[in-house]
N, C-alpha and C positions, 0 to 999 in steps of 0.2 A: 440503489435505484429507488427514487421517491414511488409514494403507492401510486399517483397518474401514469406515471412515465410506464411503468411496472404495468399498468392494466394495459393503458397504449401500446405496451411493447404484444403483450399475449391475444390483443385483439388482432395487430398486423400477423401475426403468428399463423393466427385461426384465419386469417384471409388466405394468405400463404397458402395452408395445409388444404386446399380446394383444390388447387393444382394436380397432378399429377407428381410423385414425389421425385421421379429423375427430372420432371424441367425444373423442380426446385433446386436441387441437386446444379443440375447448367447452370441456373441466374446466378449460385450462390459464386460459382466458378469463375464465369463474365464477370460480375459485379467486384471480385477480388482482385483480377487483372484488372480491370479499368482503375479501379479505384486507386490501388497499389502503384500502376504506372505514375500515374496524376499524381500520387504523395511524393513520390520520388522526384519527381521531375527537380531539374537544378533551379534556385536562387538569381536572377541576376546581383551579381555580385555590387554592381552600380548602375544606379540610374540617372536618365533625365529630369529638372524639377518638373515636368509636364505629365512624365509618370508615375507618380507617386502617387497617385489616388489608385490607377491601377494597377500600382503594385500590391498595397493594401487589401484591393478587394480581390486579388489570385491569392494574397497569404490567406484571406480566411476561408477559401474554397477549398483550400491546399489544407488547411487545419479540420478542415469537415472531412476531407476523403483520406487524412493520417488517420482517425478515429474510424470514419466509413469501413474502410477496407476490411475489418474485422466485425462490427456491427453489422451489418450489411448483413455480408453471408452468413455469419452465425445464426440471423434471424429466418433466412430461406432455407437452412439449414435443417434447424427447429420444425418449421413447417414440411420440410421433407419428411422427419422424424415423425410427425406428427400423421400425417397422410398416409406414409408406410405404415403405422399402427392400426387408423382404422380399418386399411386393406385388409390386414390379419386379422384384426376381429372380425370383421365383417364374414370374411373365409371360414373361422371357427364358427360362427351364427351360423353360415349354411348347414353345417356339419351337425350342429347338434341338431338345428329342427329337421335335417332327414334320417337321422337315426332316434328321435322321439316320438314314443307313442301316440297315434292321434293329432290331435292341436297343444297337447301341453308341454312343449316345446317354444310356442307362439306365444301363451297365456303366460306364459312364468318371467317373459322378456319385459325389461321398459319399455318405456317410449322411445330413448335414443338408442337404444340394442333394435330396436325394432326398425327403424328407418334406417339403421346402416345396414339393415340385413336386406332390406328392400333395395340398396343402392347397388350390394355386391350382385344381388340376382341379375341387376338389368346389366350390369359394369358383366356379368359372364354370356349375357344374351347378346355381347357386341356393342353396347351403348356406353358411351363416355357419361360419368356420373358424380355432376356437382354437388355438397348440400350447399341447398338457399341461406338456412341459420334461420333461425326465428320463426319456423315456420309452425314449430307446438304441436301438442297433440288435438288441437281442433280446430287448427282450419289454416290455411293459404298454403303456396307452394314450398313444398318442401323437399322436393327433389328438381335439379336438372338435367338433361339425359339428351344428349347428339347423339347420331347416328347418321354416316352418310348425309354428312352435312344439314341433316334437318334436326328442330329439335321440337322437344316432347317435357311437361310439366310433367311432376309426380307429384301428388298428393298421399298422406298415407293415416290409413287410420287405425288406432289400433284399439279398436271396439270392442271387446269380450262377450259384451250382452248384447248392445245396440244395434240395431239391423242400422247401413248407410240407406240415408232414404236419397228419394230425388232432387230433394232441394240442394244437397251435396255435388251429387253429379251435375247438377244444371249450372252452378257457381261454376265449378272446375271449367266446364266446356266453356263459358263464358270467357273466362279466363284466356282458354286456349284462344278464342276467336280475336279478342282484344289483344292481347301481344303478337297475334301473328304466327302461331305455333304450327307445327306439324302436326299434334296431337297431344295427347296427353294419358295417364294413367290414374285409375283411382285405387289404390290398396289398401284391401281391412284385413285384420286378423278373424273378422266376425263373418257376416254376411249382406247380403244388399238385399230391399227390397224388391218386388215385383215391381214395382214401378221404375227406379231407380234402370235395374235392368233393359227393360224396356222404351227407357226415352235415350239408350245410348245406342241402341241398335242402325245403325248407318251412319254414324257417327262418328269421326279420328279419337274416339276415349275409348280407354279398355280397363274394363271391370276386371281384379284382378282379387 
């Protein structure tokens, strides 16, 4: 596989592995029956000269879903695999920061250890928990989170020294009021300013 196709392949991957890892699991199922039928399907053995254009363009759909059929779901597949992992890490992250002394348990994590351990918390509070991708350790949505049909941004910061001030919180709520959200969350490993605190009070964002 060339290096594009190859990077192509592991970004649909990573789209994939957002899902929930059993509907990856179904699509990859569906997608093998559909596909598989449609390779099979029979030849007309002869045609009319009137159909020969469309005979041509069912051989090459028929030449995509011979190939498909196997493509296809190996890739939703992959992304299954991939989802079920960071479920379990994310499970293992719980585990270690409540049996770690203090915060250094919190302090010793990356960035991406850290935002999946923020996803498993809210994924066990009842909330369905997307990541956005690209969201960094300083700044824009980096978690998605339904619940009871409404949904809620997550923002996460993983701060050691830095107090979140208000400028932070005030973006996020923005944010939430611009897309339409339900609410939203802001997580530090550190802590928030007095202010900060204080301009979320009545507000769908929770300091966390």
């Amino acid at each position: 596989m060339r290096r594009g196709n190859r990077k192509e392949a592991n970004e649909l991957v990573q789209l994939i592995s957002r899902l929930p890892w059993w509907v990856s699991v179904l699509c990859a199922l569906v997608a093998y029956v559909l596909l598989s039928s449609f390779a099979s399907a029979p030849t007309p053995k002869s045609v009319q000269p009137n159909q020969v254009s469309s005979l041509m363009v069912g051989s090459f759909w028929k030449g995509l879903a011979v190939a498909g059929q196997y493509v296809v779901p190996l890739l939703f597949l992959l992304g299954a695999l991939t989802s079920f992992l960071r479920r379990r890490e994310g499970a293992a992250l719980v585990e270690r920061v409540a049996s770690a002394p203090g915060s250094s348990g919190l302090n010793q994590m990356t960035w991406p250890q850290f935002e999946r351990l923020v996803g498993e918390t809210l994924h066990r509070m009842g909330y369905q928990v997307v990541e956005n991708g690209g969201g960094g350790a300083d700044g824009g949505v980096d978690l998605l989170a339904t619940k009871a049909g409404q949904r809620y941004l997550v923002q996460c910061k993983q701060w050691r020294t830095y107090r979140v001030g208000v400028s932070i919180v005030r973006e996020q709520f923005g944010i939430i009021t611009a897309e339409g959200a339900a609410g939203g969350f802001v997580v530090t490993s550190g802590r928030f300013t007095h202010e900060a605190i204080e301009f979320a009070v009545g507000k769908p964002i929770v300091l966390i």
